[in-house]
N, C-alpha and C positions, 0 to 999 in steps of 0.2 A: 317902541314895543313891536313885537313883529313875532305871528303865531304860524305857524304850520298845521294845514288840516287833512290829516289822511283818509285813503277810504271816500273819498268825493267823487258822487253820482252826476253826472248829467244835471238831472233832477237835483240837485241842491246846488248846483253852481247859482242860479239865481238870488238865491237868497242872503249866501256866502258872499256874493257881488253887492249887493247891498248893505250888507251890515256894513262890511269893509269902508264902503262911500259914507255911508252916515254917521260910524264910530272914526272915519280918520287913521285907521286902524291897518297895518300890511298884513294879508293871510294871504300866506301861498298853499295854494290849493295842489295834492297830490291824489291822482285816483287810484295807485296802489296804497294796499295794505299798509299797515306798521309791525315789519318783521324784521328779520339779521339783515336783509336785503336791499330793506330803503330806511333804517334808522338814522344813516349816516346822512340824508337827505334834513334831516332837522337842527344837525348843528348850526351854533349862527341862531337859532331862535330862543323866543323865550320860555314858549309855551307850545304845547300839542293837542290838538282835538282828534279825535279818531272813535271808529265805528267798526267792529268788525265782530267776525265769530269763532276766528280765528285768535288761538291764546294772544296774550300779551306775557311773552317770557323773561325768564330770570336776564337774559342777555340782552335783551331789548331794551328791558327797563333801566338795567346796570349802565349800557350805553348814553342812554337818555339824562342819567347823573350827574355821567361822564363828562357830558356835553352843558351842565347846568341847569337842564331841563328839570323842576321839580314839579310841574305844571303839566295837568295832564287830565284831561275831560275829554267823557263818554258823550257821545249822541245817543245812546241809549240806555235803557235800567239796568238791566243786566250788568253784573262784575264779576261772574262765575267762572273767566276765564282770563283771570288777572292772579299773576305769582303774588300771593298777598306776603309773602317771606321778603320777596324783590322789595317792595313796595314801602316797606316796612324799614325795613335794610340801608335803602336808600335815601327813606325820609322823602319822597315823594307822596303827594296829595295831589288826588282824586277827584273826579263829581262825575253825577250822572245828571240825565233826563227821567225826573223818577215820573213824571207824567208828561207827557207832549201830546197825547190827545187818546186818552181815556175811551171816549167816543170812540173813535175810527176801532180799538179791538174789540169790545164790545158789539157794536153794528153787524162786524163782519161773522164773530161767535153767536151772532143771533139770526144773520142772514142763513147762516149754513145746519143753523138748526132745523130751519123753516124748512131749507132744499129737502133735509131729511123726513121730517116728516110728511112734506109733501110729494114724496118720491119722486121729485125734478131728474134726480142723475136718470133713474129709469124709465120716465118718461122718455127723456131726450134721444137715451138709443132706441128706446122703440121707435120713436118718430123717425129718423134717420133712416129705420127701415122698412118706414113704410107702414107700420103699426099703430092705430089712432084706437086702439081698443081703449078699455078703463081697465076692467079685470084684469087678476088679480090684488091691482094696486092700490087697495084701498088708501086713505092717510088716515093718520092720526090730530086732534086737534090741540094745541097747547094749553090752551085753558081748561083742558081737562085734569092737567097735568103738573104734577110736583117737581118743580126744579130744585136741585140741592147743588149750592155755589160754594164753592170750596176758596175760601179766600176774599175777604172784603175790603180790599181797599180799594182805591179810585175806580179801577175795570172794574171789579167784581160788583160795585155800587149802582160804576154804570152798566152792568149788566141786566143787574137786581131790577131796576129801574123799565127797562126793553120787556123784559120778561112778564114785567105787572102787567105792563101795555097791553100786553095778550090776552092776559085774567090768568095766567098762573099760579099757583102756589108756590112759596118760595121757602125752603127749611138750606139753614148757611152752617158754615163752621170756619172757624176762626181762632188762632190761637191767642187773640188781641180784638177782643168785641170793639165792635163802633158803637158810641153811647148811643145813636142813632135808633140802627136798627135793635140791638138791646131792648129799646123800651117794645118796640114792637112785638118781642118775644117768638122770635124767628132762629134764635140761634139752635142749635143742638150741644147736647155734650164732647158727643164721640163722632169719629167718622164713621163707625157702626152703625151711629143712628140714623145717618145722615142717606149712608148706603141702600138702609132698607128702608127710606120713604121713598127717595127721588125715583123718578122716570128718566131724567135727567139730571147727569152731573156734568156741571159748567164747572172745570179747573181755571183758577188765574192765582196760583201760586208761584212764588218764585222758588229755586232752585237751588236748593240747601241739601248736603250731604244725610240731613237726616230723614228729608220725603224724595230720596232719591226711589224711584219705581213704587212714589204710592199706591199707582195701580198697579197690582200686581195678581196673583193668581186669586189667593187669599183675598184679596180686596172684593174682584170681581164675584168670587161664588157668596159673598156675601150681599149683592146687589139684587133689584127687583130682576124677574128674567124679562129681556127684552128692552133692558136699559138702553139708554142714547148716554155717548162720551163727547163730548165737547174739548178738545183741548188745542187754545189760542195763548199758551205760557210758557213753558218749557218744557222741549221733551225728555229728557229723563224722567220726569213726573210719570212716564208712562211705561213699563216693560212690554217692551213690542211683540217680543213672542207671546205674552199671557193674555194680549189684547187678539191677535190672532188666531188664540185658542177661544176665545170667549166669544170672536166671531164664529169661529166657526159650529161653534156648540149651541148658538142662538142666545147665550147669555145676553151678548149687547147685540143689540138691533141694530146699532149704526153708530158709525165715529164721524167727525171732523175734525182733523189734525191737521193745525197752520206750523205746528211744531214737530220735531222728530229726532229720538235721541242720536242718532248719528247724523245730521242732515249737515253737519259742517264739510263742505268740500260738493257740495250736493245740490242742496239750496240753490237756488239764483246763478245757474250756471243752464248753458245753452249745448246738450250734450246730441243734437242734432236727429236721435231718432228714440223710441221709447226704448227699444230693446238696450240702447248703447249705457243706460242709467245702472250707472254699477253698486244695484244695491237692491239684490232681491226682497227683501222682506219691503221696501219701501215699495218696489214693483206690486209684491202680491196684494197691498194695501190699496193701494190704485185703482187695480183691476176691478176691485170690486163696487157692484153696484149703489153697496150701501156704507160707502166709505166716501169720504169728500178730502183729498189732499188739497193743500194749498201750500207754497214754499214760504210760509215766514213772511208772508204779505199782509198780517192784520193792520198792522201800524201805517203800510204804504199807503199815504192819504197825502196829499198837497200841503194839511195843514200842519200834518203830524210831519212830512219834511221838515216844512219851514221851522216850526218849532223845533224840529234836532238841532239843527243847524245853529240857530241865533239863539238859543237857551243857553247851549253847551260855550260857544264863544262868547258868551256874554259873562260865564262862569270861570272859564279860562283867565279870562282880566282880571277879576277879581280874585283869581288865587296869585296872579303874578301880582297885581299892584298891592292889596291887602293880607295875603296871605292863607285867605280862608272865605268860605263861599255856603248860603244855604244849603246845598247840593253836596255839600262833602261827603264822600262816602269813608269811614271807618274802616280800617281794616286790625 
């Protein structure tokens, strides 16, 4: 047997080295993509692991066929950028990483809440220049405070979970209750309701054509004034210009977006000075004080690595030797 792993960081060559020793197992390791350009790099194999954000297109996969390849695992949840027609087409089978480490996005959607209401970003450039005043910066404290989670599975739970820590109030919505929190009696009906309790809305939705720009203009003048947005999920979840608007009107008080709906080609790239970042609207969200960008880094944790890595290969195997894997994704 002998697997091909695309998309391989630095950072997970370790663990990739290891599985490989203890499973017996050849993975050649490629740290380009999986595109028209290094498909060809997989024939000869049995199986493919890859990680990207970039599609997985109709020609890619047709390739991959072509080659016997019907084996094909995500290091990560997301498959919202998979030809599910190809896919289909080709009788090729899937899997994901539906959790590698729950914790690490949650942590980080609750670190950056904290920045925010303790106005850190603004402290920091005062200090920088020299300004050690307090006024006008007051904070706000979270257990004063109603958080409304938009999505409860694993993140959203472990979010749920962070948030109590605080002494928060927590009102959720979900289109699939956890009998869990259910009994609790935390859920809401609508996202109306959900709108006008929270102080805060924590998104960990995934990314479905029908909550494409749930937030949106509409959404937000329905919101308490002075809301906090939280979103560590996907950014289309979010209309960037109406989020713009609503900063700038005082609707929301402050975002942290580890997501961003165009950040493909953006994200995780080294473009040497601020000004060179080709993408105004990302730029003006930046600037400002009470916004906290981060590139897609929730999940980047040591352990949520390793677990991409040796989940998704361990998944791999089992679609080649058996056929079928807990992790299969449907399409």
């Amino acid at each position: 047997m002998k697997i091909i792993a695309y998309g391989i960081r630095d950072d997970e060559m370790p663990y990739l080295k290891q599985w490989s020793k203890d499973k017996g197992i050849e993975v050649k390791a490629v740290a380009d993509l999986l595109d028209e350009s290094t498909v060809d790099q997989a024939k000869g194999y049995d199986g493919a692991v890859v990680y990207q954000q970039k599609p997985y297109t109709a020609e890619v996969l047709d390739k991959l066929a072509s080659f016997g390849i019907k084996s094909l695992s995500l290091r990560n949840v997301g498959v919202d950028n998979i030809d599910a027609d190809a896919i289909k087409r080709n009788g090729i089978k899937v899997t994901n990483v539906p959790a590698y480490s729950p914790n690490a996005i949650a942590e980080l959607t609750a670190t950056q809440l904290m920045r925010l209401l303790r106005r850190t970003n603004t402290f920091d450039r005062k200090i920088a220049h020299g300004d050690l005043r307090w006024a006008p910066d007051i904070a706000d404290e979270l257990d004063q405070m109603t958080v409304g989670v938009i999505a409860t599975g694993r993140i959203g739970r472990k979010a749920i979970n962070i948030y109590r820590g605080f002494g928060a109030k927590i009102v959720a919505y979900d289109i699939y209750h956890n009998p869990e929190l259910e009994k609790e009696g935390i859920y809401v009906d609508t996202l109306d309701e959900l709108y006008a309790q929270a102080d805060v809305i924590s998104l960990h939705s995934p990314a479905t054509k029908e909550n494409e720009h749930m937030l949106d203009d509409d959404a937000f003048n329905k919101m308490k004034d002075g809301v906090y947005i939280l979103n560590p999920a996907r950014g289309a979840l979010i209309d960037t210009d109406a989020l713009i608007r609503a900063l700038d009107s005082g609707k929301v008080a402050g975002a942290a977006l580890d997501v961003y709906e165009d950040e493909v080609g953006i994200f995780n790239t080294d473009f040497g000075s601020f000004d060179a970042i080709p993408d105004e609207r990302l730029k003006n969200l930046i600037k400002r004080e009470n916004v906290l960008v981060t590139p897609h880094i929730a999940f980047y944790t040591k352990t949520a690595a390793k677990n991409m890595v040796q989940f998704a290969l361990n998944s791999n195997v089992n679609l080649i030797e058996k056929g079928s894997d807990d992790s299969e994704v449907k399409f």
